[in-house]
N, CA, C and O atoms as a DFTB+ gen file, in Angstrom:
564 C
 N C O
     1  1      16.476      14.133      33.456
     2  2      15.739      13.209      32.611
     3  2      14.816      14.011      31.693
     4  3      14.020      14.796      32.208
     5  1      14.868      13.869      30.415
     6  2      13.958      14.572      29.767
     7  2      12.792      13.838      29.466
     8  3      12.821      12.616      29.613
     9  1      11.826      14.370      29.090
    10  2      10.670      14.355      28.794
    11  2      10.191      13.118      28.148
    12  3       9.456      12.427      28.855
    13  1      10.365      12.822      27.332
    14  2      11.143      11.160      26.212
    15  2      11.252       9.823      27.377
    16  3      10.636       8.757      27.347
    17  1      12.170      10.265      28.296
    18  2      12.689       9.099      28.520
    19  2      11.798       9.149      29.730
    20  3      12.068       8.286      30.566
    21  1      10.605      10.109      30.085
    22  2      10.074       9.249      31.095
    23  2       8.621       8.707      30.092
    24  3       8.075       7.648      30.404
    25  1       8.167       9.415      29.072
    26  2       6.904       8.585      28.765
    27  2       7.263       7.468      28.027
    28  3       6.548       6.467      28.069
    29  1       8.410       7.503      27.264
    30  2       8.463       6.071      26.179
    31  2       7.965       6.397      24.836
    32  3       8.159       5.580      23.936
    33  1       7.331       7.523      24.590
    34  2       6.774       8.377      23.145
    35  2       8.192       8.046      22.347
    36  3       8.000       7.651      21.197
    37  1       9.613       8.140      22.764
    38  2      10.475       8.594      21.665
    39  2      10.390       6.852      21.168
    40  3      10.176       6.900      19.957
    41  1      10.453       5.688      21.510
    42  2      10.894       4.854      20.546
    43  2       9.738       4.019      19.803
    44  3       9.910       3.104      18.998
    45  1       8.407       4.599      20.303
    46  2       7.268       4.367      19.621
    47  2       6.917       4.789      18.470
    48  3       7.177       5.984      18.329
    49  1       6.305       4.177      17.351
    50  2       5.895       4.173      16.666
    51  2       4.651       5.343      16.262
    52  3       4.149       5.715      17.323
    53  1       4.127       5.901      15.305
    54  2       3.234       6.998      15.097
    55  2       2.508       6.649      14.067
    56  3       2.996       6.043      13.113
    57  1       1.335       6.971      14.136
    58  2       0.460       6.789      12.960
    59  2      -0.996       7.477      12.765
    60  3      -2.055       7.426      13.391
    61  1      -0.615       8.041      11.778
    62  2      -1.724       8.893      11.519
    63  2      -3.164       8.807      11.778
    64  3      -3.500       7.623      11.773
    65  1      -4.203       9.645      12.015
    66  2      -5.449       9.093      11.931
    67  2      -6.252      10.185      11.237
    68  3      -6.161      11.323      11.699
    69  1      -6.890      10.006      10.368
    70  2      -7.735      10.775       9.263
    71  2      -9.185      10.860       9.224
    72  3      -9.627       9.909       8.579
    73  1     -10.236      11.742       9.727
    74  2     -11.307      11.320       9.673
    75  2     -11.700      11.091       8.388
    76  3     -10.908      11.207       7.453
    77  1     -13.840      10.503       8.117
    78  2     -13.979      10.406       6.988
    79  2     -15.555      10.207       7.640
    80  3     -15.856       9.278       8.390
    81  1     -16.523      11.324       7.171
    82  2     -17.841      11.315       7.353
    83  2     -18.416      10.188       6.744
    84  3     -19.562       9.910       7.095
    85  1     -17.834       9.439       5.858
    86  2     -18.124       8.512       4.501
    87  2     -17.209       7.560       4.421
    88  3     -16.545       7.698       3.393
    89  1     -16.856       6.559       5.129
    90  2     -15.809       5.924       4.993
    91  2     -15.639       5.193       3.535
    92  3     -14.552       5.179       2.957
    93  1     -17.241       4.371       2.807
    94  2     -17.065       4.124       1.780
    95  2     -16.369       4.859       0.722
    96  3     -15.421       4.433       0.062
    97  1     -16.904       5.953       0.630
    98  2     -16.537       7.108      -0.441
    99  2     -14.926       7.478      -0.075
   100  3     -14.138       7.858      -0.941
   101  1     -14.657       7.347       0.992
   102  2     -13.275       7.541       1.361
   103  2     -12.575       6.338       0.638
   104  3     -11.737       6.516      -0.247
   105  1     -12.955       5.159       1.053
   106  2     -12.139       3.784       0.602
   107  2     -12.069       4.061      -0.909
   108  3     -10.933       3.975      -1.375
   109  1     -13.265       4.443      -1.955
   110  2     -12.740       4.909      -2.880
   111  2     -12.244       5.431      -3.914
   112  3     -11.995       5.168      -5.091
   113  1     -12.115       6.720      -2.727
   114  2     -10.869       7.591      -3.167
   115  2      -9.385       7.201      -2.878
   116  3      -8.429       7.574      -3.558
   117  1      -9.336       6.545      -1.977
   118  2      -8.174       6.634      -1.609
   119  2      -7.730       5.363      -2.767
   120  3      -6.572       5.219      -3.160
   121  1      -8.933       4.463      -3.230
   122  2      -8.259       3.474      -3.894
   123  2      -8.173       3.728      -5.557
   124  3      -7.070       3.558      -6.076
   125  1      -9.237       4.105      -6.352
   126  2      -9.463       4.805      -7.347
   127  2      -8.462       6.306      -7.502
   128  3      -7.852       6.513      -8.550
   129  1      -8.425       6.846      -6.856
   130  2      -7.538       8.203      -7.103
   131  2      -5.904       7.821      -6.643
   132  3      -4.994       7.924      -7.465
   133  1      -5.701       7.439      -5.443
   134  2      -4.602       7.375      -4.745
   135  2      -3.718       5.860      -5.390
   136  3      -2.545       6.039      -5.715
   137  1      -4.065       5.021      -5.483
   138  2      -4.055       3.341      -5.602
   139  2      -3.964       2.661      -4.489
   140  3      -3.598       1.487      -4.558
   141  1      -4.215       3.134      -3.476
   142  2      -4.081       2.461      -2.352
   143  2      -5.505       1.899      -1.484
   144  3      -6.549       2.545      -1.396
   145  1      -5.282       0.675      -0.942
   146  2      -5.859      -0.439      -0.748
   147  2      -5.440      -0.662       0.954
   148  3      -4.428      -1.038       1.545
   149  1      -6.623      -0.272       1.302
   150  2      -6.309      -1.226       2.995
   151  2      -5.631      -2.354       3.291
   152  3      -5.847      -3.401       2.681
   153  1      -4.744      -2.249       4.258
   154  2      -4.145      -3.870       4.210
   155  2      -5.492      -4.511       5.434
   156  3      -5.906      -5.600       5.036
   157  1      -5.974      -4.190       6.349
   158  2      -6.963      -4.346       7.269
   159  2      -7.861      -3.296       7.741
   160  3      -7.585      -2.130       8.021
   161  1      -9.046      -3.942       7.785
   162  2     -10.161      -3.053       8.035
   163  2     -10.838      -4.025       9.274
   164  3     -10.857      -5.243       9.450
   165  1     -11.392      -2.846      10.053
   166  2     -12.330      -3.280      11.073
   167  2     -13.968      -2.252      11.286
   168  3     -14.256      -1.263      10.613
   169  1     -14.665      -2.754      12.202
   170  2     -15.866      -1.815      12.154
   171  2     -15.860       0.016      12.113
   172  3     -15.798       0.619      13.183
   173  1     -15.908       0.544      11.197
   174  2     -15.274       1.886      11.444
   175  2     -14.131       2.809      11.229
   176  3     -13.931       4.004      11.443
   177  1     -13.238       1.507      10.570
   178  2     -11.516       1.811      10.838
   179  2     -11.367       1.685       9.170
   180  3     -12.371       1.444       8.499
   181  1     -10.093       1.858       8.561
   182  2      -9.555       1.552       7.454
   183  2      -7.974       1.501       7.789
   184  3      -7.489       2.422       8.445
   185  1      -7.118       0.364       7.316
   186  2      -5.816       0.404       7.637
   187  2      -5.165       0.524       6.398
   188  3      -5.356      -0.247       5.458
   189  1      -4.223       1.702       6.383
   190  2      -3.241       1.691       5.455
   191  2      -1.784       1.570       5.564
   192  3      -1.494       1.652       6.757
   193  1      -0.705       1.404       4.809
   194  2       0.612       0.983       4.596
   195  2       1.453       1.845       3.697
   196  3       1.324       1.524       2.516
   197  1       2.175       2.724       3.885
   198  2       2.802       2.830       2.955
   199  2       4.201       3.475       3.774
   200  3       4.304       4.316       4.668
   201  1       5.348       2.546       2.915
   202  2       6.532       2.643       3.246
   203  2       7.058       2.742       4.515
   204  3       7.661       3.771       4.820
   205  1       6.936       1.882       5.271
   206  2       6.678       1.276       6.054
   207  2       6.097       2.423       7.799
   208  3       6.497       2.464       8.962
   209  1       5.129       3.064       7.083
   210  2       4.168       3.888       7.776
   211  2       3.040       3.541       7.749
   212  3       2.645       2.911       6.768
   213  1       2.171       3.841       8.809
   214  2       0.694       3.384       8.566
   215  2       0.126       4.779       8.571
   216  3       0.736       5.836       8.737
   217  1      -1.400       4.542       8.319
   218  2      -2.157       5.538       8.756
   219  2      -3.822       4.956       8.813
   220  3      -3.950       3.958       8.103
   221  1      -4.754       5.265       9.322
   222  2      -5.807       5.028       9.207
   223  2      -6.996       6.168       9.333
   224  3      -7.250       7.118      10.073
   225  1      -7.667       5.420       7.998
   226  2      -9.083       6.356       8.009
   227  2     -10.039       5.799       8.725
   228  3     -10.288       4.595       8.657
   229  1     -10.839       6.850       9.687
   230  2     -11.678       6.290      10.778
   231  2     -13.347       7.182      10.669
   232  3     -13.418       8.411      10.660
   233  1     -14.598       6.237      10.593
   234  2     -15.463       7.261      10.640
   235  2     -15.177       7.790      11.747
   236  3     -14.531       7.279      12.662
   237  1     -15.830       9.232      11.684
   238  2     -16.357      10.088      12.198
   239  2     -17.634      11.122      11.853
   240  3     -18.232      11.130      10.777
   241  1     -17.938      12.040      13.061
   242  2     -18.592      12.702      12.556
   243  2     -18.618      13.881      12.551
   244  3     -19.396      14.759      12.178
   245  1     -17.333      13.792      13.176
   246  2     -16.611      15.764      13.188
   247  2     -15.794      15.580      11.435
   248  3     -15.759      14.559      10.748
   249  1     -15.180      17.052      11.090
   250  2     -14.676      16.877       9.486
   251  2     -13.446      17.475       9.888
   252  3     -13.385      18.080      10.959
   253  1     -12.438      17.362       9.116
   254  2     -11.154      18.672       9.459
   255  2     -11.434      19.898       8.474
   256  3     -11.995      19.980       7.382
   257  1     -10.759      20.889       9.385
   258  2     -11.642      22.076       8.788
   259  2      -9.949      22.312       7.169
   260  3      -9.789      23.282       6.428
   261  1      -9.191      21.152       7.228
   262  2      -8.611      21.296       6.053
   263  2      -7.539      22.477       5.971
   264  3      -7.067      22.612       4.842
   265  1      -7.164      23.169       6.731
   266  2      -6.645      24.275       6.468
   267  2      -5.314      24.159       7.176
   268  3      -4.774      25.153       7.661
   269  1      -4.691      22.744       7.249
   270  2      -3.379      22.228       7.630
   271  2      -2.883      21.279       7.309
   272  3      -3.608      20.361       7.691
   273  1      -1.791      20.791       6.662
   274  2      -1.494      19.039       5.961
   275  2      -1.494      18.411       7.103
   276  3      -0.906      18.767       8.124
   277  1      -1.952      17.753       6.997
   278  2      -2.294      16.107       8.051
   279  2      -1.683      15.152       7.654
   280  3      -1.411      14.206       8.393
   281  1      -1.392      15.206       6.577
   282  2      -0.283      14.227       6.271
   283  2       0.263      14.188       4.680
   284  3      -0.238      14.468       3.591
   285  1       1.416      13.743       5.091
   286  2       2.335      13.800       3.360
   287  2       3.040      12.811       3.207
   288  3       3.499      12.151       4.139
   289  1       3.245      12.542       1.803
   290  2       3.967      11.223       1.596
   291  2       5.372      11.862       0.880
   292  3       5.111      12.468      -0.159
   293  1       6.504      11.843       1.165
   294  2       8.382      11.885       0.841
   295  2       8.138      11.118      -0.643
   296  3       7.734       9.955      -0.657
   297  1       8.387      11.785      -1.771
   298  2       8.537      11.206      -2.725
   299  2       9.735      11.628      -3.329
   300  3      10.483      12.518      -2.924
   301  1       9.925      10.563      -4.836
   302  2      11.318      10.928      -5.623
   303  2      10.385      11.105      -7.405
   304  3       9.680      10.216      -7.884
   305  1      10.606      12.178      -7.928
   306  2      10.613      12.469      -9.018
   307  2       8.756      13.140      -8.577
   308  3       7.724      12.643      -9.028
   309  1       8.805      13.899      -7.968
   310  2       7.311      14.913      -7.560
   311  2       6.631      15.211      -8.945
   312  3       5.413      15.040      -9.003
   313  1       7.243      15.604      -9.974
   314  2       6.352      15.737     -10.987
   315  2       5.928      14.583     -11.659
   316  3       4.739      14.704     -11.956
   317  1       6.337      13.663     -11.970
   318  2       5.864      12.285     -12.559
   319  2       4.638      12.089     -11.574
   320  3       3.514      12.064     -12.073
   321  1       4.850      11.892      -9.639
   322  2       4.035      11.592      -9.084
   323  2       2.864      12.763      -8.793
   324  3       1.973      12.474      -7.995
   325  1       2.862      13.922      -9.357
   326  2       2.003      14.923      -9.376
   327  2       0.639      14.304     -10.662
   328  3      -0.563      14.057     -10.565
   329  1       1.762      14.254     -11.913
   330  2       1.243      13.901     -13.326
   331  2       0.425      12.840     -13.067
   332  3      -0.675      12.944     -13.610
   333  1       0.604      11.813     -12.390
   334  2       0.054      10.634     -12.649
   335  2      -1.252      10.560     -11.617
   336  3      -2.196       9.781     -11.751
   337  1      -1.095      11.534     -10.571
   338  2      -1.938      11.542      -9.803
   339  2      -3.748      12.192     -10.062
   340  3      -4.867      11.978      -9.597
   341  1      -2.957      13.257     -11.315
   342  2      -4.026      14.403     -11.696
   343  2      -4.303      13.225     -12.759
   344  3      -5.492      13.419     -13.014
   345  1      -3.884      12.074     -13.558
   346  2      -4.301      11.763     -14.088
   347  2      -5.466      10.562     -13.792
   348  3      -5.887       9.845     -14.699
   349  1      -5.997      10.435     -12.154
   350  2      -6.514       9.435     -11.170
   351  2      -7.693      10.444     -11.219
   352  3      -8.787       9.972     -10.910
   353  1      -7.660      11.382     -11.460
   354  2      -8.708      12.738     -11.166
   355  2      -8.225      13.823      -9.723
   356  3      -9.089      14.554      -9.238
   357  1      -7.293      13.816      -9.348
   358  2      -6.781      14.577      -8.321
   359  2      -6.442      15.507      -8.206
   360  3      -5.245      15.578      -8.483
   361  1      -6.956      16.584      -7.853
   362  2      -6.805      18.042      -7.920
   363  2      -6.220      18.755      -6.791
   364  3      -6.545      18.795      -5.604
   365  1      -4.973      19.487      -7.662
   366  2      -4.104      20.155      -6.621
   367  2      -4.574      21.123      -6.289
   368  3      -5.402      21.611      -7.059
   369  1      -4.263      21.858      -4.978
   370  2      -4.550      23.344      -4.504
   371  2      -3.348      24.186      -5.224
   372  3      -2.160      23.865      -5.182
   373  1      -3.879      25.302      -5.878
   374  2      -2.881      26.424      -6.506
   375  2      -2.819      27.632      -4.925
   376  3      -3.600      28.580      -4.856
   377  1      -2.278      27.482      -4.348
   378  2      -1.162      28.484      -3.653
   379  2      -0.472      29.747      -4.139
   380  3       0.549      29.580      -4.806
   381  1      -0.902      31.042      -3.891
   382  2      -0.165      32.320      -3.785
   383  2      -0.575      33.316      -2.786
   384  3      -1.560      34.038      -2.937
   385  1       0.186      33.339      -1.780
   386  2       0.282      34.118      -0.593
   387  2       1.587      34.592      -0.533
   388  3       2.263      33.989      -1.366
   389  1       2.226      35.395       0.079
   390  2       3.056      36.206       0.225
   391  2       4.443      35.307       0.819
   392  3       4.440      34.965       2.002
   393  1       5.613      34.954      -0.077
   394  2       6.269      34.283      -0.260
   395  2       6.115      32.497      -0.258
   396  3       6.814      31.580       0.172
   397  1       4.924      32.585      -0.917
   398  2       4.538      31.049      -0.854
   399  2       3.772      31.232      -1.999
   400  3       2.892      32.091      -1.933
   401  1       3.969      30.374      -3.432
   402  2       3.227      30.033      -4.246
   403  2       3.698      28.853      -5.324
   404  3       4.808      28.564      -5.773
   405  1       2.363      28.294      -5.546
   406  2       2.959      27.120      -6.536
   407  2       2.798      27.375      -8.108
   408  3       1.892      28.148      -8.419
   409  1       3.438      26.911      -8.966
   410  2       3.417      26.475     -10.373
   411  2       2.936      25.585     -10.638
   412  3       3.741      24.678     -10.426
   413  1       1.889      25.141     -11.071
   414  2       1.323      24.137     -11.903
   415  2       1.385      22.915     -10.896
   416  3       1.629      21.738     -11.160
   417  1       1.025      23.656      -9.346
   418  2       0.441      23.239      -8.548
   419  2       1.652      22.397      -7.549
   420  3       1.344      21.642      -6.627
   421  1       2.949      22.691      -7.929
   422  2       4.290      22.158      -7.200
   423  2       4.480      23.525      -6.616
   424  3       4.246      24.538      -7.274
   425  1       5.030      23.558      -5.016
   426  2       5.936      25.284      -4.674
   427  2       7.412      24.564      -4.532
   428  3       7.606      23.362      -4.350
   429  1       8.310      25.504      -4.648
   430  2       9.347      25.428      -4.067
   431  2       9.274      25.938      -2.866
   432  3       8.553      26.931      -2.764
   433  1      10.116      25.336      -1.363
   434  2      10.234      25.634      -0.352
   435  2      11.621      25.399       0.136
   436  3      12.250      24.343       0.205
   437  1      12.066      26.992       0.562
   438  2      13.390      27.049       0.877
   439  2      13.657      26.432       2.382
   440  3      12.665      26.426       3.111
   441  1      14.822      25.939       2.901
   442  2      15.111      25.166       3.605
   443  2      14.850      23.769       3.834
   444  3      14.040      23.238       3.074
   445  1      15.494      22.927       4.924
   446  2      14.834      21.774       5.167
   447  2      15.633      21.748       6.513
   448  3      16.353      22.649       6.943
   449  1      15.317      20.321       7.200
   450  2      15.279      19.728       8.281
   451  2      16.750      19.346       8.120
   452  3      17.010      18.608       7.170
   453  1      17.916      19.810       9.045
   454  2      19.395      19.816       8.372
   455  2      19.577      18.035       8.550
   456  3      20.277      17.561       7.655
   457  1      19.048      17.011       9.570
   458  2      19.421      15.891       9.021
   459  2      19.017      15.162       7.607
   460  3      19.412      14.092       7.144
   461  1      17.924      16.295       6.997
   462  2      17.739      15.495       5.848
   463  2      18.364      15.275       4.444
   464  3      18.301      14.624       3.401
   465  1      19.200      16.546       5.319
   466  2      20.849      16.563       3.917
   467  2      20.439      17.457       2.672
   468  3      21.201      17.638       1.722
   469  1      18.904      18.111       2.782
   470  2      18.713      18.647       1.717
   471  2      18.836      20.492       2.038
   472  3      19.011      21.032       3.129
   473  1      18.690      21.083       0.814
   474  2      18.790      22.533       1.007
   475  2      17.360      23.041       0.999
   476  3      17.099      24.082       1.603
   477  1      16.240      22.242       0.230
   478  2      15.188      22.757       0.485
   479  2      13.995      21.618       0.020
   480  3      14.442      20.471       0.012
   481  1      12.613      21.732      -0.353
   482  2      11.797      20.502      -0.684
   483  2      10.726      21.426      -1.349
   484  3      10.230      22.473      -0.932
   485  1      10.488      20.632      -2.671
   486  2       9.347      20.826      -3.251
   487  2       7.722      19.850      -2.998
   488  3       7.415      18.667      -3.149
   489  1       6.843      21.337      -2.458
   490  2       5.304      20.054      -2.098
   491  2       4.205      20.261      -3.291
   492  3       4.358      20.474      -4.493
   493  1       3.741      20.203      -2.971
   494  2       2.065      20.072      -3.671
   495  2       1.034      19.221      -2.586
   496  3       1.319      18.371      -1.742
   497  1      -0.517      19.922      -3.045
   498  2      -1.265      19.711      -1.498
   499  2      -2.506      18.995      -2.490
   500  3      -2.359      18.972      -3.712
   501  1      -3.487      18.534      -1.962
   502  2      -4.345      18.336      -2.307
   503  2      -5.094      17.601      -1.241
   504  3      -4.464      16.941      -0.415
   505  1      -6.846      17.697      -1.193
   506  2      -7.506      17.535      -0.590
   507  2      -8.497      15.782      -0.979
   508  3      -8.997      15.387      -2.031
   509  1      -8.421      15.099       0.479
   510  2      -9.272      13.993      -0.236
   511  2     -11.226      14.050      -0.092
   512  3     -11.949      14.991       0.236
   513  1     -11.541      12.770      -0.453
   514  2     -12.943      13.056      -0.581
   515  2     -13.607      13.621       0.618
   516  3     -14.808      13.885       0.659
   517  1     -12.716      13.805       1.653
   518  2     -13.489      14.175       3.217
   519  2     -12.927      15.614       3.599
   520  3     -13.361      16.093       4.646
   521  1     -12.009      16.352       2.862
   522  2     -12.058      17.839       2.820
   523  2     -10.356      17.555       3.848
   524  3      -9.733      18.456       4.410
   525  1      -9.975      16.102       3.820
   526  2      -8.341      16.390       4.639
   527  2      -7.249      17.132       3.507
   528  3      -7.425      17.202       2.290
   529  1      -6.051      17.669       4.306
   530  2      -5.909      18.123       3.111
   531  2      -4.179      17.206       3.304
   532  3      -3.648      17.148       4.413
   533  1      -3.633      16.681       2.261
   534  2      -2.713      15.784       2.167
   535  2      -1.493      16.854       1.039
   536  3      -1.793      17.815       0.331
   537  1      -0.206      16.253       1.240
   538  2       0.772      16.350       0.622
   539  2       1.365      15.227      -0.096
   540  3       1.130      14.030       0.066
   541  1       2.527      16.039      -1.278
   542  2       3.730      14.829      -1.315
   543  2       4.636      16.020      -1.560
   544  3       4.439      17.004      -2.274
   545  1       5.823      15.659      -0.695
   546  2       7.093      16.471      -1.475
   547  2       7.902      15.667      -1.554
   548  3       7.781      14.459      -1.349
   549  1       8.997      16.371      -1.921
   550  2      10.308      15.903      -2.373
   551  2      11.416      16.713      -1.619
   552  3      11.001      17.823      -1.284
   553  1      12.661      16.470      -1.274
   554  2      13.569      17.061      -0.849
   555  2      14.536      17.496      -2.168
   556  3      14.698      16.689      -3.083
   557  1      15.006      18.493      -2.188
   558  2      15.905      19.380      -2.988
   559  2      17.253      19.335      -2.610
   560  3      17.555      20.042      -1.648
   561  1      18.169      18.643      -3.161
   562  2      19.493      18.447      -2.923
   563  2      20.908      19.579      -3.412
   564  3      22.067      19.276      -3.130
């Protein structure tokens, strides 16, 4: 029996959780920069939706120290959704380390995840008002 089938983790559901020292200032950014809008909020909490994923921003009063994606959103046409994003005020991280760097704030990244049918995925990172640091890529066909 593996591991899966004794907790029940594999057919459950996952969802992110994001701190935010500032939840206001978080709500918006995420709504002003990002366009996104809580579908439900509770004391502390913020609920989000997208494609049919959730995630929620939660005060706290610890910060992430930012120096890992916490989360990314799978997009189609990455530069339109790069363009339009910087045009919300959103500022990408420029990347160059030793076989890793971006162009005008997109990298190419060789390989992918072989069920995803692609040969490799282009990201771009950027950080929100609470220092998380977020993605979007695209898969490379």
């Amino acid at each position: 029996m593996h591991a899966h089938e004794r907790t029940g983790l594999a057919p459950s559901r996952v969802a992110t959780r994001l701190p935010a020292q500032d939840l206001d200032r978080a709500r918006r950014f995420y709504s002003e920069q990002l366009g996104l809008d809580p579908v439900e909020e509770r004391p502390g909490g913020l609920l989000y939706r997208c494609g049919g994923a959730e995630f929620v921003l939660f005060r706290s009063t610890g910060a992430s120290p930012g120096t890992f994606t916490q989360m990314a959103w799978e997009v189609d046409g990455i530069e339109t959704v790069v363009s339009e994003l910087r045009r919300h005020g959103v500022v990408f991280e420029e990347i160059d380390v030793p076989g890793f760097r971006t162009r005008d704030g997109i990298a190419e990244i060789e390989g992918n995840y072989p069920s995803k049918g692609a040969r490799g995925e282009r990201g771009a990172w950027f950080r929100d008002s609470e220092g998380n640091l977020l993605g979007v890529g695209e898969p490379v066909f």
